[in-house]
matplotlib code that plots the C-alpha trace (Angstrom):
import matplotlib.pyplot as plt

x = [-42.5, -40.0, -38.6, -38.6, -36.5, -34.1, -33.7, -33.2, -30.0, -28.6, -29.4, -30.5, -33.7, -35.8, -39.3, -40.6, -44.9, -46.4, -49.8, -49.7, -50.0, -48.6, -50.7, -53.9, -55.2, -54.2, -56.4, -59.0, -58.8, -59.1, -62.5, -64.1, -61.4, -58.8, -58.7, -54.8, -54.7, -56.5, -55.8, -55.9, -53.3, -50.6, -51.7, -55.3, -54.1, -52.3, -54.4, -56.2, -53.7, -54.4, -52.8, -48.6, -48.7, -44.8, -43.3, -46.3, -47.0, -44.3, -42.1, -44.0, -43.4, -41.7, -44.8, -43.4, -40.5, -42.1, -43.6, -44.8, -47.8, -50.5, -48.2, -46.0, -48.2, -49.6, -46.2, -45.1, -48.4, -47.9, -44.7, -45.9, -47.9, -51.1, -53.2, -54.9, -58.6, -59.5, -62.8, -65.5, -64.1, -60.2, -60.3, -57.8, -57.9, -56.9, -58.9, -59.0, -60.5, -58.8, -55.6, -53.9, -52.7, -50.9, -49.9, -48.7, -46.5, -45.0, -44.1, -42.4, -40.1, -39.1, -38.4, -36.3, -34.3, -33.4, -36.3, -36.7, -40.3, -41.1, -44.6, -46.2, -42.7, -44.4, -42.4, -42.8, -40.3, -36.7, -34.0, -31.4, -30.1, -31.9, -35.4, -37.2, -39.9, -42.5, -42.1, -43.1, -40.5, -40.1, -38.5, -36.1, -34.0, -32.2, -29.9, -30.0, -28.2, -31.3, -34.8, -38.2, -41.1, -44.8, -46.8, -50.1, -52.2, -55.1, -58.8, -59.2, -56.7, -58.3, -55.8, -52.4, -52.8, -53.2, -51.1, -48.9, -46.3, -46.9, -45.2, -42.1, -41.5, -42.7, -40.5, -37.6, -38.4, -40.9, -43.8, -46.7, -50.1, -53.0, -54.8, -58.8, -60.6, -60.5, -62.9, -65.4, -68.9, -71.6, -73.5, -77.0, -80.0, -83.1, -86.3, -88.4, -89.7, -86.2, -85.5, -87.1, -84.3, -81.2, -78.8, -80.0, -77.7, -78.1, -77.5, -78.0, -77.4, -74.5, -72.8, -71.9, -69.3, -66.9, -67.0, -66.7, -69.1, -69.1, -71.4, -70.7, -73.1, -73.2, -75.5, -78.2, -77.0, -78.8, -75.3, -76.0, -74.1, -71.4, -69.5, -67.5, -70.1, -69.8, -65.8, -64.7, -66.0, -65.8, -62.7, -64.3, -67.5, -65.4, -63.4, -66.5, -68.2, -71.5, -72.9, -75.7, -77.3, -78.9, -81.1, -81.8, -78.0, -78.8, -82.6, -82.6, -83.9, -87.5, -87.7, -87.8, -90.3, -92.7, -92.2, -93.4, -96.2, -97.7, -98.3, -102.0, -102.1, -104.7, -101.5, -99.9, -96.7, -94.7, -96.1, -95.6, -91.8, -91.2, -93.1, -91.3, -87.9, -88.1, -86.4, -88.3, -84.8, -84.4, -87.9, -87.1, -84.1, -86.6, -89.0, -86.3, -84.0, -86.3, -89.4, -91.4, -91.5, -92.6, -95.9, -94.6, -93.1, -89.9, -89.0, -89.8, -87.9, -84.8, -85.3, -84.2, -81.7, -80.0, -81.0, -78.8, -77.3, -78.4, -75.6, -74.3, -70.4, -67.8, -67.7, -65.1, -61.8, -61.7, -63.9, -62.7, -61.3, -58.0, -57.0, -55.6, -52.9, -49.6, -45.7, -45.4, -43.6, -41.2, -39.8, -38.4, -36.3, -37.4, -36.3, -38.8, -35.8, -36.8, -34.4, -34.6, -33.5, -30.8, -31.2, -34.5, -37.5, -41.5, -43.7, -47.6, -50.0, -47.6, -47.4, -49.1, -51.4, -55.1, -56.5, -60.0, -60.7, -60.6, -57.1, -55.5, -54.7, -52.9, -50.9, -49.9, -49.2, -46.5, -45.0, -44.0, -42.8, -40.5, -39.2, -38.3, -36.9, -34.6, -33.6, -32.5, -30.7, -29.0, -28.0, -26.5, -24.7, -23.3, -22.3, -20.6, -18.2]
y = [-136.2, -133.3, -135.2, -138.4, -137.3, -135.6, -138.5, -140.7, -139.4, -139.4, -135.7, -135.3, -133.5, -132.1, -131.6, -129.0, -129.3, -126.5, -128.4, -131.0, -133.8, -134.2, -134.1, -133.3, -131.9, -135.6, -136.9, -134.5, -135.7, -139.5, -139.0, -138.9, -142.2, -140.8, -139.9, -140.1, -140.1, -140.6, -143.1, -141.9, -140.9, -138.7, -135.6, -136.1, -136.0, -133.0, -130.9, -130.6, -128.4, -124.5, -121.3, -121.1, -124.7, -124.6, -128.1, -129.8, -129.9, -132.3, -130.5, -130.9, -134.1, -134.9, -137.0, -140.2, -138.5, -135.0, -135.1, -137.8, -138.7, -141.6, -144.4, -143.1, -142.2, -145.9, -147.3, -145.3, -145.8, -149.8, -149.4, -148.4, -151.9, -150.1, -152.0, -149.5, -149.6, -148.0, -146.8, -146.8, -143.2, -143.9, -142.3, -144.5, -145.4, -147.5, -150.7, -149.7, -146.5, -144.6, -142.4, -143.5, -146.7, -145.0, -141.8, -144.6, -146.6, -143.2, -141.8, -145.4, -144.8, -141.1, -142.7, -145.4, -142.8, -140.7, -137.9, -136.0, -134.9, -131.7, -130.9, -127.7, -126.3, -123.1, -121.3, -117.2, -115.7, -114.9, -113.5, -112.4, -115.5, -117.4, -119.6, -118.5, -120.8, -121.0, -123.9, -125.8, -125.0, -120.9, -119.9, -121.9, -120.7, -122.9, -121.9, -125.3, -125.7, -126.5, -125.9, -127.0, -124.8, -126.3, -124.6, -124.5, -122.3, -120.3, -122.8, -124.5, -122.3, -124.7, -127.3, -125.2, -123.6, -119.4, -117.7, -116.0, -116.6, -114.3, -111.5, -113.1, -114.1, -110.8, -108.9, -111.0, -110.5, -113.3, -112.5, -113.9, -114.4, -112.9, -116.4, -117.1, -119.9, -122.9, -126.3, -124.2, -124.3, -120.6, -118.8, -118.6, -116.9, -119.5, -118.6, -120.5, -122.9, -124.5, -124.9, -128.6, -129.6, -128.5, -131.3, -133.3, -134.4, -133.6, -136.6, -137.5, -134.1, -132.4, -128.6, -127.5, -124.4, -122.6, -126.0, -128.0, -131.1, -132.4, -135.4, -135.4, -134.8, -132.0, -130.8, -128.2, -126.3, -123.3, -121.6, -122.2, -125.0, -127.3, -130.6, -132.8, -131.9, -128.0, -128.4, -130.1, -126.8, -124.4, -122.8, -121.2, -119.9, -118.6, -116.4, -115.4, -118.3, -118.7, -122.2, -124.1, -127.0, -129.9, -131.8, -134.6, -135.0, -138.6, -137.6, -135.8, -132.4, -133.9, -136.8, -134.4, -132.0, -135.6, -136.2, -132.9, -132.8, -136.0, -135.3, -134.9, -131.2, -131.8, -132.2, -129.1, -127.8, -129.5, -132.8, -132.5, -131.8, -134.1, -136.9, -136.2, -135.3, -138.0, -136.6, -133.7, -132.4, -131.6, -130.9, -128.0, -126.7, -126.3, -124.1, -122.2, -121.0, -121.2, -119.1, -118.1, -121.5, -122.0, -123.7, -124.4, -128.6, -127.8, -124.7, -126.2, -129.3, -126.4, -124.8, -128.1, -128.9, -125.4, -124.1, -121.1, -121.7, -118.6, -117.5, -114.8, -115.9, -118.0, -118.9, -117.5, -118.7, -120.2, -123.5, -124.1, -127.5, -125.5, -121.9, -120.5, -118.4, -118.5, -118.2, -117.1, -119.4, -116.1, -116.4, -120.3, -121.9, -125.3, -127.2, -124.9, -123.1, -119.4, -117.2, -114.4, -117.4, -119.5, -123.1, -122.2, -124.3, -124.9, -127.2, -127.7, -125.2, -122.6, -122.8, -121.2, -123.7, -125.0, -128.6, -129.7, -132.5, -135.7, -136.9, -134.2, -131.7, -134.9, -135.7, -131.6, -131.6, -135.4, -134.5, -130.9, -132.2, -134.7, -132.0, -129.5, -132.2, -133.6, -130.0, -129.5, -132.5, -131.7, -128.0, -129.7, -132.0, -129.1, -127.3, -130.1, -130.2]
z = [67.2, 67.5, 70.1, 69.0, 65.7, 67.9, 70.7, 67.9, 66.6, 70.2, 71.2, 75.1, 75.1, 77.7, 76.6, 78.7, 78.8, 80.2, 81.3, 84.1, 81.7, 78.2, 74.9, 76.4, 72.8, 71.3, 74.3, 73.4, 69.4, 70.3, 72.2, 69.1, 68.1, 67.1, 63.5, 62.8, 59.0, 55.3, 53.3, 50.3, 47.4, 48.3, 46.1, 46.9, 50.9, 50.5, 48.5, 51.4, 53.3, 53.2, 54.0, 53.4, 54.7, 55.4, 55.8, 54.5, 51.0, 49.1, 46.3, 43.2, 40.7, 43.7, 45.8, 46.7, 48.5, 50.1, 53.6, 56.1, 55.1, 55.3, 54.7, 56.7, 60.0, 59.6, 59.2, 62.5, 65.1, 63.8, 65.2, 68.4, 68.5, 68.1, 65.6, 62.7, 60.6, 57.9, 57.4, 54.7, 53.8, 54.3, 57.8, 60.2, 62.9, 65.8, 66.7, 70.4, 68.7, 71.7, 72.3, 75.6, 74.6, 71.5, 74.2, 76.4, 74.3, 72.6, 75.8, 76.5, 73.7, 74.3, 77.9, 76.6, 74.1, 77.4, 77.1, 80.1, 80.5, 83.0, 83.0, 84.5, 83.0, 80.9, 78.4, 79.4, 77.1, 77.1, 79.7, 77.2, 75.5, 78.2, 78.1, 80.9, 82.1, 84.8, 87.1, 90.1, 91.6, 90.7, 87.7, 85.9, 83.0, 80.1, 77.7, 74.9, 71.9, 69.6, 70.4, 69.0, 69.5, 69.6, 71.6, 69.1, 67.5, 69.0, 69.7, 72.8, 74.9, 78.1, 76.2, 76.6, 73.5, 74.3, 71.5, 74.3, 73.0, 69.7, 71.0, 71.6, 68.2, 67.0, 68.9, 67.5, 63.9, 63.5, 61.0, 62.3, 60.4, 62.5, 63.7, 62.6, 63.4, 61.7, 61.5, 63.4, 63.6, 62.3, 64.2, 63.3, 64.7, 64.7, 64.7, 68.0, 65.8, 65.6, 69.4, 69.1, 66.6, 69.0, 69.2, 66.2, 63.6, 60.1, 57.9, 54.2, 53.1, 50.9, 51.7, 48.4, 49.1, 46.3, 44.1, 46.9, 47.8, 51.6, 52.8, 56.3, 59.0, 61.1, 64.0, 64.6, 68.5, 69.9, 68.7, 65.5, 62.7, 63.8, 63.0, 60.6, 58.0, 58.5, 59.1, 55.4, 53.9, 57.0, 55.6, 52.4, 54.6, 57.0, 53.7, 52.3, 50.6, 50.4, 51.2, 50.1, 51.2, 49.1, 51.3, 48.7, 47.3, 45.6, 43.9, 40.6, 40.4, 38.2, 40.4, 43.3, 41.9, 40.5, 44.7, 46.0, 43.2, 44.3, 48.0, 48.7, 48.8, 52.0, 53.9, 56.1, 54.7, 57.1, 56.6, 53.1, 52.9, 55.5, 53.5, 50.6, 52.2, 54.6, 57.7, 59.8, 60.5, 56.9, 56.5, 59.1, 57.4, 54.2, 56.1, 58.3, 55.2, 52.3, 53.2, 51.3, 50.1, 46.5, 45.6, 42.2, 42.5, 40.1, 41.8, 45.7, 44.5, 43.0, 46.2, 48.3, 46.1, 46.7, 50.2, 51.0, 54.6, 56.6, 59.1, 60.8, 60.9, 62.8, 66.4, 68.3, 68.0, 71.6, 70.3, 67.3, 66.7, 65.0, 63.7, 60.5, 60.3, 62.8, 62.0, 58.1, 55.7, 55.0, 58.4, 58.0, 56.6, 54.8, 57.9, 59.7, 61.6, 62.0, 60.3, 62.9, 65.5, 64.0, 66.1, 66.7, 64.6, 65.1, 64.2, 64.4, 64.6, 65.4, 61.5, 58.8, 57.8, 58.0, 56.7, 57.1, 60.1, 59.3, 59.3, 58.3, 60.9, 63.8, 59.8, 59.7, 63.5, 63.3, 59.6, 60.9, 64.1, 62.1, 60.0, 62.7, 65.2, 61.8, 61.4, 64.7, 64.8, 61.4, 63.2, 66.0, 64.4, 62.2, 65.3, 66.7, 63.9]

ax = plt.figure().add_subplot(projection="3d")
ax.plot(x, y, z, "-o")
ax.set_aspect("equal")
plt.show()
């Protein structure tokens, strides 16, 4: 996007990827069908951005003209020929439900501005007032007018993105947030009894976390908790939160309790929760968290409706779906040029930002891009003069 916004005013660029193929973490995204945006109202979208979020949130009483957002991502993938759906819950998507054609068709237009791609080019720091980068062909140095930097956060370092290049920036007088997982499944120790249940998806349920309501489902793994479901609230579990789960979100409390009172009492345990909860998955999650289970229908039916989700912390960074933390909003300027590195920006994870799945993190990654290639070509255009 970075390059797009640049090409666009008539800059030459030279996007240097350091994998053997371009945008392997947008590939990665559209396996599940590529999620590109929310449709939803501007201030509802962006309330959903955490940390600094630098570049991202619009100036406030200022909506309609802050950052790229739904509208806007729709309005540009269209524009690509790549025909959009929206979902029952305002998620978008292509039709295709896939990424390559949309990869395809952008890399056709950076081609046609005059972008010159070099993959396997990896960024390894600086040579004096140099870019030094590891190459096919050895080392090869560049010394541009402007530069971009996206080179990610932290999770799925198999992707491209390592965090080497922290120590860089720090050394330069970049403040960098320390990174944490983010959209990231819990660790939880099951008991045997569980082992049946790996790989089965919760559904019909609601996380409550820190005021916070999420309907998605999510899925039981030997690891522990993962999945959309987990993700929307992962953030506030990951800071401390606890979490509770309500495994009949759309039955009142006394209807509950009326349920669990008139199962034959002849019944085992299990068969009566999962006669009354109607899903043995759930029924599971009753007998795994709330032991000892109450014989009392009010309190059994209080206990389903807030079961306290047992866990023993984040996985590791490495596979998350995206990290917290990264280059502190102190340390740019609001074109997202670091102010250590005059004609230097970022954009993407790099940032200082989070933002739950669902949309909002491939929004984040394109309206920062936009914003840091504009301000680079706003710098060079300045310099030129």
């Amino acid at each position: 996007m970075a390059a797009e916004a640049l090409a666009g005013q008539g800059a030459r660029v030279v996007l240097a990827e350091a994998m053997p193929t371009p945008a392997r973490k947008f590939l990665m995204a559209g396996k599940s069908g590529l999620n590109l945006t929310r449709d939803q109202p501007r201030a509802a979208f962006f309330a959903h951005y955490g940390g600094a979020a630098p570049g991202l949130r619009p100036p406030p009483g200022d909506l309609e003209n802050g950052e790229m957002g739904p509208a806007e991502v729709m309005t540009w993938a269209r524009g690509l020929g790549i025909e959009l759906f929206v979902g029952s819950t305002g998620r978008v998507f292509p039709v295709g439900m896939k990424a390559s054609p949309l990869l395809r068709a952008w890399l056709a237009r950076l081609a046609g501005l005059g972008v010159g791609l070099r993959t396997r080019w990896r960024w390894s720091g600086f040579d004096g007032d140099d870019w030094r980068f590891e190459a096919p062909g050895g080392i090869e140095r560049l010394r541009p007018q402007v530069v971009v930097l996206a080179l990610g956060g932290a999770s799925w370092p198999g992707l491209g993105s390592d965090a080497a290049w922290v120590p860089w920036l720090r050394d330069r007088g970049v403040a960098v947030v320390p990174f944490r997982p983010a959209n990231m499944g819990f660790r939880v120790a099951w008991s045997a009894e569980m082992a049946r249940h790996f790989g089965q998806a919760v559904k019909g349920v609601a996380l409550q976390v820190a005021g916070r309501v999420g309907r998605g489902e999510w899925v039981i793994s030997a690891a522990g908790v993962e999945g959309g479901g987990i993700y929307e609230v992962a953030a506030a579990m990951r800071d401390g939160a606890e979490a509770f789960v309500d495994l009949a979100p759309d039955v009142a409390p006394e209807e509950l309790a009326r349920r669990f009172a008139r199962v034959p009492a002849r019944l085992s345990v299990g068969n009566r929760l999962r006669r009354v909860l109607g899903d043995p998955v759930r029924a599971a999650l009753l007998l795994e968290w709330g032991r000892p289970l109450p014989a009392e229908p009010a309190r059994l039916a209080a206990r389903a409706k807030a079961l306290r989700l047992r866990h023993e912390g984040p996985m590791a960074i490495e596979r998350a779906i995206s990290s917290a933390g990264g280059i502190a909003a102190d340390s740019l300027s609001a074109t997202l040029e670091l102010k250590a590195l005059p004609g230097v920006f970022a954009a993407g994870e790099m940032l200082d930002w989070e933002a739950p799945t669902g949309g909002y993190l491939l929004t984040g990654c394109l309206a920062t891009g936009r914003r840091a290639g504009r301000g680079a070509a706003a710098y060079l255009a300045a310099a030129r003069r």
